[in-house]
C-alpha positions as CSV (number, residue, x, y, z in Angstrom):
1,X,-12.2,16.0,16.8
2,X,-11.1,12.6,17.2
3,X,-14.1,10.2,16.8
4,X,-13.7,7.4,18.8
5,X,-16.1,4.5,18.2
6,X,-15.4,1.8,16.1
7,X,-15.5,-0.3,13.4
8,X,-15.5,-4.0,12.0
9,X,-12.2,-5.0,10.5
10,X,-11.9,-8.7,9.1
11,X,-8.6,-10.2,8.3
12,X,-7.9,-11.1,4.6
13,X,-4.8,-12.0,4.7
14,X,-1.4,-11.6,6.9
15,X,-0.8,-8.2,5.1
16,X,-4.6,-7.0,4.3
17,X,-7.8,-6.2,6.2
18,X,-11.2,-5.8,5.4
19,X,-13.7,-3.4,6.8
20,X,-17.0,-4.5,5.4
21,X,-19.8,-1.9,3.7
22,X,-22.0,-0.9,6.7
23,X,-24.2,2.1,7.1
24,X,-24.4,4.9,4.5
25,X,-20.5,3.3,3.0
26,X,-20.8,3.2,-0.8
27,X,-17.9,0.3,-0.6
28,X,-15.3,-1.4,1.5
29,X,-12.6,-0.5,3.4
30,X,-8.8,-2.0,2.8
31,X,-6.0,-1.3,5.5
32,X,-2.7,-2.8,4.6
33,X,-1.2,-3.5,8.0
34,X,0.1,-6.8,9.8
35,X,-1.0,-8.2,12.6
36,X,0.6,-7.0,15.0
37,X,-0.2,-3.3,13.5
38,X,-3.8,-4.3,13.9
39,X,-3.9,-4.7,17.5
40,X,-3.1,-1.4,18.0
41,X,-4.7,0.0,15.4
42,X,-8.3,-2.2,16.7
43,X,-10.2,1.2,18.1
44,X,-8.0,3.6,16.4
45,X,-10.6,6.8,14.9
46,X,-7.9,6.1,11.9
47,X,-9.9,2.9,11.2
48,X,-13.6,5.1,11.2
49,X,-11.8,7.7,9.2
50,X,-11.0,4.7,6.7
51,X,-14.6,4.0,6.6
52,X,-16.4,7.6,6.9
53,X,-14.1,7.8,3.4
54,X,-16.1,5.2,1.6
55,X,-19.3,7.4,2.3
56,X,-17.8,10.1,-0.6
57,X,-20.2,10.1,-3.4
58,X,-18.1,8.5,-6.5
59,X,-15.6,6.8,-4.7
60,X,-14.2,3.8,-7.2
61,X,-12.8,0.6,-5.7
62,X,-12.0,0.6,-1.9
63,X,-11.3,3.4,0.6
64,X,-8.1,2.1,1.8
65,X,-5.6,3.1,4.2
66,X,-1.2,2.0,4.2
67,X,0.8,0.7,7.5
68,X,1.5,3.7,8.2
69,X,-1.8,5.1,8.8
70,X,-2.7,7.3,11.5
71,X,-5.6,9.7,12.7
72,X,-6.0,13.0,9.9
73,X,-8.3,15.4,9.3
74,X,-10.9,14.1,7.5
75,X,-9.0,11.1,5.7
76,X,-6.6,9.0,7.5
77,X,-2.7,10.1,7.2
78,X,-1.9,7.1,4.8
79,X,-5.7,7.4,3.0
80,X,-5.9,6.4,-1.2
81,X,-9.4,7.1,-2.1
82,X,-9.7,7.3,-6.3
83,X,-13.1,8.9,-7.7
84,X,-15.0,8.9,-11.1
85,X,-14.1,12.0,-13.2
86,X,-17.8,12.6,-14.0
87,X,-19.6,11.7,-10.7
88,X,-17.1,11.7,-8.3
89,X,-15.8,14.8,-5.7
90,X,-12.5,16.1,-4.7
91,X,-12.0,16.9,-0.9
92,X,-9.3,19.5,0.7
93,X,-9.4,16.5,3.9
94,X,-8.0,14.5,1.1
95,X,-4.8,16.0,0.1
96,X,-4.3,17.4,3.3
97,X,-2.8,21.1,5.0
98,X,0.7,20.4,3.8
99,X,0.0,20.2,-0.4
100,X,2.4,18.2,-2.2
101,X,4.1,17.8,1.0
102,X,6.8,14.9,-0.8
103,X,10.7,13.7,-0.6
104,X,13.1,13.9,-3.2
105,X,16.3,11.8,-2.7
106,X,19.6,12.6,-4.7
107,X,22.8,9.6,-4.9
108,X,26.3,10.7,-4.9
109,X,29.5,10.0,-6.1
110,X,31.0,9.6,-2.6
111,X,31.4,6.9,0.0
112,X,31.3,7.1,3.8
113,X,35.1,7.5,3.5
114,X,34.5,11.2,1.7
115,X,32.7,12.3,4.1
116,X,33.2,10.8,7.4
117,X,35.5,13.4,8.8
118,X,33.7,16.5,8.0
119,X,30.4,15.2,8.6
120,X,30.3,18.1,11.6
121,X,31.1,20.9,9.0
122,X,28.8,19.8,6.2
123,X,25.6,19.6,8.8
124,X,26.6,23.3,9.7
125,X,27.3,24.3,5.6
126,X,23.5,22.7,5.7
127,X,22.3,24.5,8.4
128,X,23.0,27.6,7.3
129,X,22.2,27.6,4.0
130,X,18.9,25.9,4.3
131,X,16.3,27.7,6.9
132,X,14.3,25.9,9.0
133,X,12.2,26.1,11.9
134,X,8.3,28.0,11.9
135,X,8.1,31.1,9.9
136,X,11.8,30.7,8.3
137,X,13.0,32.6,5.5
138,X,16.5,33.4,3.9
139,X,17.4,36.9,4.0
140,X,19.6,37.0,0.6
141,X,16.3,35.2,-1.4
142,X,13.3,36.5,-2.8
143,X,11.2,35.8,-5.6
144,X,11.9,38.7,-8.3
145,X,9.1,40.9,-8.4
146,X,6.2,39.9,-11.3
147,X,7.3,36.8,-11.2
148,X,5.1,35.1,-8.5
149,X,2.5,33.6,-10.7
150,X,5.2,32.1,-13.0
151,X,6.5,30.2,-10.1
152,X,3.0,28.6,-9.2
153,X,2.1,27.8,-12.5
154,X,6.0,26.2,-13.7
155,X,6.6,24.7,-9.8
156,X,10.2,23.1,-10.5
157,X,10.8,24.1,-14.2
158,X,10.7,27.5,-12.9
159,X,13.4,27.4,-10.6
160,X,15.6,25.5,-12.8
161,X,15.0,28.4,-15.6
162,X,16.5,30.8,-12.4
163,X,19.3,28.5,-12.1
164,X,18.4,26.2,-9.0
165,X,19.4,23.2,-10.3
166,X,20.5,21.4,-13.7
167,X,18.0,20.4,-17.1
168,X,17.4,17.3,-16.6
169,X,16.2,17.8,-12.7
170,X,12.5,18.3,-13.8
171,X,12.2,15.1,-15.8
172,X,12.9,13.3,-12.5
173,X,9.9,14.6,-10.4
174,X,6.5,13.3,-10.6
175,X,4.5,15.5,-13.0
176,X,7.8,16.6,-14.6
177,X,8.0,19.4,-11.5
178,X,4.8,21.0,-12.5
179,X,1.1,19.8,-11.7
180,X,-0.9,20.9,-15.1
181,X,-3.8,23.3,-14.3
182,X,-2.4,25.5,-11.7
183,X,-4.4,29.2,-11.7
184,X,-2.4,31.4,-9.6
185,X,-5.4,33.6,-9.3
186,X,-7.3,30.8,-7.7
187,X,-4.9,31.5,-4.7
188,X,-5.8,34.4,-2.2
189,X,-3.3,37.0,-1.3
190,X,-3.3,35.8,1.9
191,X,-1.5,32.4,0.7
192,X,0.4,34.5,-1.5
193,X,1.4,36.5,1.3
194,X,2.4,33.7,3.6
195,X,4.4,32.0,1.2
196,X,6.2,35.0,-0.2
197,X,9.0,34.6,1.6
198,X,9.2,30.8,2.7
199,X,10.7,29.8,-0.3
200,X,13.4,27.2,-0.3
201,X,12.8,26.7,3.3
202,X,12.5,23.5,5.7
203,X,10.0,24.5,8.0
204,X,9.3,22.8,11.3
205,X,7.9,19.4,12.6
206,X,8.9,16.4,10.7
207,X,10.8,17.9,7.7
208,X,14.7,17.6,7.2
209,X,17.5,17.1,5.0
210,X,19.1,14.2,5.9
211,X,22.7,13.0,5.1
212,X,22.3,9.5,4.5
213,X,24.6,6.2,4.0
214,X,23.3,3.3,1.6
215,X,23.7,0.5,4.1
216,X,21.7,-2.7,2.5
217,X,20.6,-3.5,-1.0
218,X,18.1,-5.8,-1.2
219,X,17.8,-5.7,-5.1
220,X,21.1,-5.3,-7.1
221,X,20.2,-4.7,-10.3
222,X,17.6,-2.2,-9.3
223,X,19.5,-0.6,-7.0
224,X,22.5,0.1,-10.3
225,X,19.6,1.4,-12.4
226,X,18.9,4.1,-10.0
227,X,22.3,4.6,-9.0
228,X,22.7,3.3,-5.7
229,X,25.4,1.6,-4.5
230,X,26.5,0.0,-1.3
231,X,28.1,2.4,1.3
232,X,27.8,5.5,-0.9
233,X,26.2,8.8,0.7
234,X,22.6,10.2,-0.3
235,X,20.8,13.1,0.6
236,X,17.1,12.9,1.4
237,X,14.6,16.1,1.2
238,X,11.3,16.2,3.2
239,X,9.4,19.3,2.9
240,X,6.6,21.2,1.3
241,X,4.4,24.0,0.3
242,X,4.5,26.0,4.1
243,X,2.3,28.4,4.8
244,X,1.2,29.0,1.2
245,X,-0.6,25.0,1.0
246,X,-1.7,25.5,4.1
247,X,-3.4,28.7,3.5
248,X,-4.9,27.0,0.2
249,X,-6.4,24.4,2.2
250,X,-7.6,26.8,5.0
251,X,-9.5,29.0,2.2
252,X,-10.3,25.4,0.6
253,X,-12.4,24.0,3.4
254,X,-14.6,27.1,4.2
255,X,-15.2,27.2,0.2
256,X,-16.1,22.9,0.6
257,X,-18.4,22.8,3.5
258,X,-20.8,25.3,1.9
259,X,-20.8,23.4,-1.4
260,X,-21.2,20.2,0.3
261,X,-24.6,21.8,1.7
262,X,-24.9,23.4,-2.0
263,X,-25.1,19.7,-3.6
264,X,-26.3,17.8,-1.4
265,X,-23.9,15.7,-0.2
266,X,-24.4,13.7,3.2
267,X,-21.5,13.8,5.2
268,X,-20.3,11.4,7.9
269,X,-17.5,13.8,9.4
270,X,-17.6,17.7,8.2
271,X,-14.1,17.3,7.8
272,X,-14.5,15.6,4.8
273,X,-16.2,18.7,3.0
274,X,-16.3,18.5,-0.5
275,X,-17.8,19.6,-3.8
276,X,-18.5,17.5,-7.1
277,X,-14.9,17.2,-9.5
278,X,-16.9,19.0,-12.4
279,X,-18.4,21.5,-10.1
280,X,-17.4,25.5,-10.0
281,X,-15.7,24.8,-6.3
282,X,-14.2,21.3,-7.2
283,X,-12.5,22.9,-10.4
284,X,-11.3,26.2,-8.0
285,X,-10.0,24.2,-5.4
286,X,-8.1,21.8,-7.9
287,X,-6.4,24.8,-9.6
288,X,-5.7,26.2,-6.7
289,X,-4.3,23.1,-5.0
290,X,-2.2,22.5,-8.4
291,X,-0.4,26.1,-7.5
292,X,0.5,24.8,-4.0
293,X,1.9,21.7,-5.5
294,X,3.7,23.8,-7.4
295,X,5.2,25.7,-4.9
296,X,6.0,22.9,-3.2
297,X,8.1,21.3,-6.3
298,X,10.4,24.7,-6.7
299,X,10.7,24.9,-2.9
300,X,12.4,21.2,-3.3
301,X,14.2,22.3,-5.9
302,X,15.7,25.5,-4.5
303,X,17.0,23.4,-1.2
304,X,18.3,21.0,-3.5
305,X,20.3,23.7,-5.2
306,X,21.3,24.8,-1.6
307,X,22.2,21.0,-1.0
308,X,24.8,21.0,-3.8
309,X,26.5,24.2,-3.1
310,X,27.1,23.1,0.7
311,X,28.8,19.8,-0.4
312,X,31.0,21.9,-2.9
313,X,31.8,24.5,-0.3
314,X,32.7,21.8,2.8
315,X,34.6,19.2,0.4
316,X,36.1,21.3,-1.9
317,X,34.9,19.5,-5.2
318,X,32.9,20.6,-8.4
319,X,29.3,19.5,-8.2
320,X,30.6,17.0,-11.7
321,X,32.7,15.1,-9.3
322,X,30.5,14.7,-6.1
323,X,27.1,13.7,-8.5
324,X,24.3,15.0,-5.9
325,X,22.2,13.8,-9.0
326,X,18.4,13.7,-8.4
327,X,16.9,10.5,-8.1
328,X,13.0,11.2,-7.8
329,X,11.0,13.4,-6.2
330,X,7.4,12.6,-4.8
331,X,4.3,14.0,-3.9
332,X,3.3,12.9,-0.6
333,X,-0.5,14.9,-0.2
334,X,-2.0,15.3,-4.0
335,X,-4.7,14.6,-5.7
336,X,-4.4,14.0,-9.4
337,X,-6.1,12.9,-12.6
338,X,-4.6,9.7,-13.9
339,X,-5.7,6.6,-15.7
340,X,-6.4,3.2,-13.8
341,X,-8.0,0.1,-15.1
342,X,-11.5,-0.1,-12.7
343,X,-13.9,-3.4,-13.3
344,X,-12.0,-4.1,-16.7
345,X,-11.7,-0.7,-18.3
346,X,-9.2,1.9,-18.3
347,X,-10.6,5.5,-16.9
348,X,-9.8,9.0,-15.6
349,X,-10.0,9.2,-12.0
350,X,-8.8,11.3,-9.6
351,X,-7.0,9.8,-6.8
352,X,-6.4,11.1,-3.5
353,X,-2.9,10.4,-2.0
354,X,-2.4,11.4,1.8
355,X,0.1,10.6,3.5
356,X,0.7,8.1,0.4
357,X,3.3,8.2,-2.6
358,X,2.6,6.7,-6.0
359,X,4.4,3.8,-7.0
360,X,4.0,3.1,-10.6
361,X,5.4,0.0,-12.0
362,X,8.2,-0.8,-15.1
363,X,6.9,0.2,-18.3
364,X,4.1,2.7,-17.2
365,X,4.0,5.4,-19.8
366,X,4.1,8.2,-17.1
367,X,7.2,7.2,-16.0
368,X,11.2,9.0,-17.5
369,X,12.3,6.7,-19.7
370,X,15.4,5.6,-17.1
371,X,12.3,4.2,-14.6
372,X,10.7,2.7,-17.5
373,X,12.5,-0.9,-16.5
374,X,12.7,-0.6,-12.9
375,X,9.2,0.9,-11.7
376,X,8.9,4.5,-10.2
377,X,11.2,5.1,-7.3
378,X,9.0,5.0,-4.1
379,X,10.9,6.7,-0.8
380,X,9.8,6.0,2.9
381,X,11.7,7.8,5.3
382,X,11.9,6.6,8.7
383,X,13.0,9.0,11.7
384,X,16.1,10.4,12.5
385,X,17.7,7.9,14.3
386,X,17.2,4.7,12.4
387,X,17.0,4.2,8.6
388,X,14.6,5.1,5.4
389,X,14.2,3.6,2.4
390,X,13.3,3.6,-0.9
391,X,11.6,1.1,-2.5
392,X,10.0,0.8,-6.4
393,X,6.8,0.4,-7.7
394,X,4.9,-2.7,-9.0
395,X,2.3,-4.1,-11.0
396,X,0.4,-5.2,-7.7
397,X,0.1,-1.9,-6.7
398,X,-1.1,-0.4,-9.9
399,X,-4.0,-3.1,-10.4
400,X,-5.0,-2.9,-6.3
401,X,-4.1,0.6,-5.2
402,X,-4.6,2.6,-7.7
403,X,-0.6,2.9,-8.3
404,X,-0.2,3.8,-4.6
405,X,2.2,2.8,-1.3
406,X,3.5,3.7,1.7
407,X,4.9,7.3,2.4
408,X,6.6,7.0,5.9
409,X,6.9,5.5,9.3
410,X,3.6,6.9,10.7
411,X,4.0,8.4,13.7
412,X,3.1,5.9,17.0
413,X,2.5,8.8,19.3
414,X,1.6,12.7,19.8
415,X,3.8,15.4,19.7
416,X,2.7,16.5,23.0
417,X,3.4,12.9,24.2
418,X,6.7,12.6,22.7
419,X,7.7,16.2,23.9
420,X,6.6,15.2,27.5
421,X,8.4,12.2,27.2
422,X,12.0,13.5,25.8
423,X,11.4,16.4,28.1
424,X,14.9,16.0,29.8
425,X,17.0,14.0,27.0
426,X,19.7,15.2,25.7
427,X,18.7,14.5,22.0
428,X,21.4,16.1,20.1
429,X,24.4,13.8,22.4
430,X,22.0,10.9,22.1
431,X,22.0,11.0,18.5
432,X,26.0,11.2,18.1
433,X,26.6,8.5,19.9
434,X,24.6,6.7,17.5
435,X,26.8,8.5,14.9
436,X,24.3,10.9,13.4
437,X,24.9,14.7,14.0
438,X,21.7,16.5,14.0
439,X,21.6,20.2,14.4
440,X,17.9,21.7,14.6
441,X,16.7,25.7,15.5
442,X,15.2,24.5,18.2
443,X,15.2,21.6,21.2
444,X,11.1,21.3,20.7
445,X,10.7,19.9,17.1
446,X,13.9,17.5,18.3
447,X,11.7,16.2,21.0
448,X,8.8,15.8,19.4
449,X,10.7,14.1,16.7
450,X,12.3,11.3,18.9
451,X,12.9,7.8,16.8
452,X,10.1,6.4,19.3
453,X,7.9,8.5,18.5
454,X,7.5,6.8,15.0
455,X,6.2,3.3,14.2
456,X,9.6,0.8,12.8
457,X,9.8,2.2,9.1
458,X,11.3,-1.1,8.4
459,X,7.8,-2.8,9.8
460,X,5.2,-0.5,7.7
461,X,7.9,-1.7,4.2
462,X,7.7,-5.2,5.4
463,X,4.0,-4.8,5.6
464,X,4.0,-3.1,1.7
465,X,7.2,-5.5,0.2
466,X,5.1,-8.4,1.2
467,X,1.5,-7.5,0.1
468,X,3.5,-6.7,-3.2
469,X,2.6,-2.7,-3.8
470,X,6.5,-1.9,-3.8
471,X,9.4,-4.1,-3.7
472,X,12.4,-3.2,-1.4
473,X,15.3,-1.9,-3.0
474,X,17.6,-0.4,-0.1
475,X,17.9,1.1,3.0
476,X,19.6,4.3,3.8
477,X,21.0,5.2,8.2
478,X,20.8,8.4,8.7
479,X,24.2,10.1,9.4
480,X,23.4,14.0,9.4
481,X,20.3,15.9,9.8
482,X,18.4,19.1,10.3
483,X,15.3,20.0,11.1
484,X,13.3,22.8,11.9
């Protein structure tokens, strides 16, 4: 449930806010957010969620929250939280239902002019390749037979090795495609069982592929080293592990709130169940979170696959001439051991990302070689009727965030609200007269998924371009989409 008292938030700056140590919180709280975020934010549970974080037992620098921060279970959506390797604890609330929940974005060889006459075909090539919608699976794919725990453990690399995809895909995903530790048998059959036939699927709610026109550069040189370029088309991925994450998470939290009783561990919101990071349950639910992330990378990788073919098939070109080559992929709900510098030193930690994407900066080690001068690709989309970006990481982010930004546009109200509200609209002629053809399994996710019901993308990357934990590189209008 929603807790709704408050919480005292200070203003450090136009960009940051402070939400001093009170009560049982082990340190402060940071929300990046502007000022006009923070009046409606002033009394949001997001804001207590922020603070009931810093309570976590381990917890290293501040509990902090990005613009596009919203109300979670347990952590805020938009929640970094990084803990001690030794004495800190890893939470389920942390990462989140949807695991490794992330976006990949691909750039092209075409502009608007190669496309803008068959955008009605290609949405339906899309459509029909890629299912979407609750419970979707395609009928002409399954996942041979023995091969099940290959695919947790190897995530992307596995998919490529089927032949979704080319070589050098993997080394442009964080974690090269595969999050190390994954222990299939970690994972009950029931996840198993869910997932089995989701593969390569969209699912429902806020995930799409999107058809997308590079409409403003904000950083030339940047923008080349990615290969982005003014009025070409991109295609943008948003999905994740489906029922197989969430059934990890599901088996997760039961697992948590007894070994939070187990050690000890005082608990402002149950939600935020969670056992110590070198404990029997903390090392399960990591390997067993690691095989949904894994999942989630080949089910990426698979659409992507799909992706190509489509463009082939409706343009009539080999995939050599078109490009469709992958940009970056991120995780979007992860937790993962990686080395920040905390009061001086360098240490392992395990930072919590929901609802967050890491943005490391040029010259960071963990990077492919091609990032290793312009910072780690960081994409924010927006909604389906206005524009997303994609920004790069920076040094600011890395020594204040923990390597962490924005992941999205955060949504501004509730499904049910946004439903009630787009109740009689006709979405789909809506969005074609603002030159975007959307095609969807079903009118529900369409309303629920109406541009208002999201917070101005371009505010919550104002918010992170000026606090300096990612630098705008370009914006990308939406000119095709489904959804689920």
């Amino acid at each position: 449930m929603k807790q709704q008292s408050t919480v005292p938030v200070e203003r450090i700056d136009e960009n940051r806010w402070l939400i001093p140590r009170h009560g049982g919180m082990k340190t402060e709280g940071l929300v990046f957010a502007s000022e006009a975020m923070m009046k409606t934010l002033r009394g949001d549970p997001s804001l207590v969620q922020v603070a009931n974080v810093a309570h976590l037992p381990g917890i290293l620098g501040r509990s902090m929250a990005m613009p596009d921060i919203h109300w979670g279970y347990g952590f805020p959506i938009g929640g970094v939280a990084a803990f001690d390797e030794n004495d800190g604890v890893i939470s389920p609330g942390g990462v989140g239902y949807d695991i490794n929940c992330g976006v990949r974005l691909l750039r092209s060889n075409l502009g608007w002019k190669d496309v803008e006459g068959k955008m009605d075909p290609l949405v339906e090539s899309l459509f029909r390749n890629i299912p979407t919608g609750v419970g979707s699976h395609r009928k002409d794919f399954r996942v041979p037979p023995g091969e099940y725990d290959d695919l947790l453990r190897d995530g992307a690399r596995w998919a490529v090795s089927k032949g979704f995809g080319r070589e050098e895909d993997p080394s442009r995903i964080e974690e090269g495609g595969r999050l190390p530790g994954a222990d299939p048998g970690e994972a009950s059959d029931r996840a198993k069982q869910r997932g089995k036939n989701q593969l390569g699927t969209l699912g429902s709610g806020n995930h799409f592929v999107e058809v997308q026109v590079v409409d403003e550069i904000f950083d030339s040189a940047v923008a080349k080293g990615i290969g982005l370029e003014q009025d070409s088309i991109a295609v943008m991925i948003h999905t994740g592990s489906r029922g197989f994450g969430y059934q990890v998470c599901d088996d997760s939290i039961k697992r948590m709130l007894k070994a939070s009783r187990k050690y000890g561990i005082e608990l402002p919101d149950r939600q935020l169940c969670c056992a110590p990071l070198t404990s029997p349950e903390g090392k399960q639910y990591l390997a067993a979170m690691a095989t949904a992330a894994n999942y989630a990378f080949a089910n990426r990788q698979i659409i992507t696959h799909w992706v190509r073919e489509s463009f082939e098939k409706v343009l009539g070109r080999r995939s050599s001439d078109i490009g469709l080559d992958l940009v970056y992929d991120v995780c979007h709900n992860i937790a993962k051991f990686e080395d920040h510098r905390v009061n001086g030193k360098m240490q392992r930690v395990c930072v919590h990302r929901k609802g967050a994407t890491r943005a490391f900066p040029p010259g960071h080690a963990d990077l492919p070689e091609i990032y290793r001068e312009t910072g780690q690709p960081v994409l924010v989309p927006g909604d389906m009727g206005r524009y997303s970006f994609v920004l790069v990481g920076t040094d600011g982010a890395y020594g204040e965030t923990f390597g962490s930004s924005c992941h999205g546009a955060g949504r501004a109200m509730s499904r049910t609200k946004a439903g009630k509200i787009a109740r009689d609209r006709p979405i789909v002629r809506e969005m074609r007269e603002q030159g975007i053809i959307v095609r969807a399994s079903g009118m529900k996710t369409l309303r629920e998924e109406i541009p208002e019901a999201y917070k101005d993308v371009a505010d919550v990357v104002g918010v992170v371009d000026r606090a300096g934990i990612g630098k705008k590189v370009a914006r990308l209008r939406p000119v095709g989409v489904i959804k689920g």
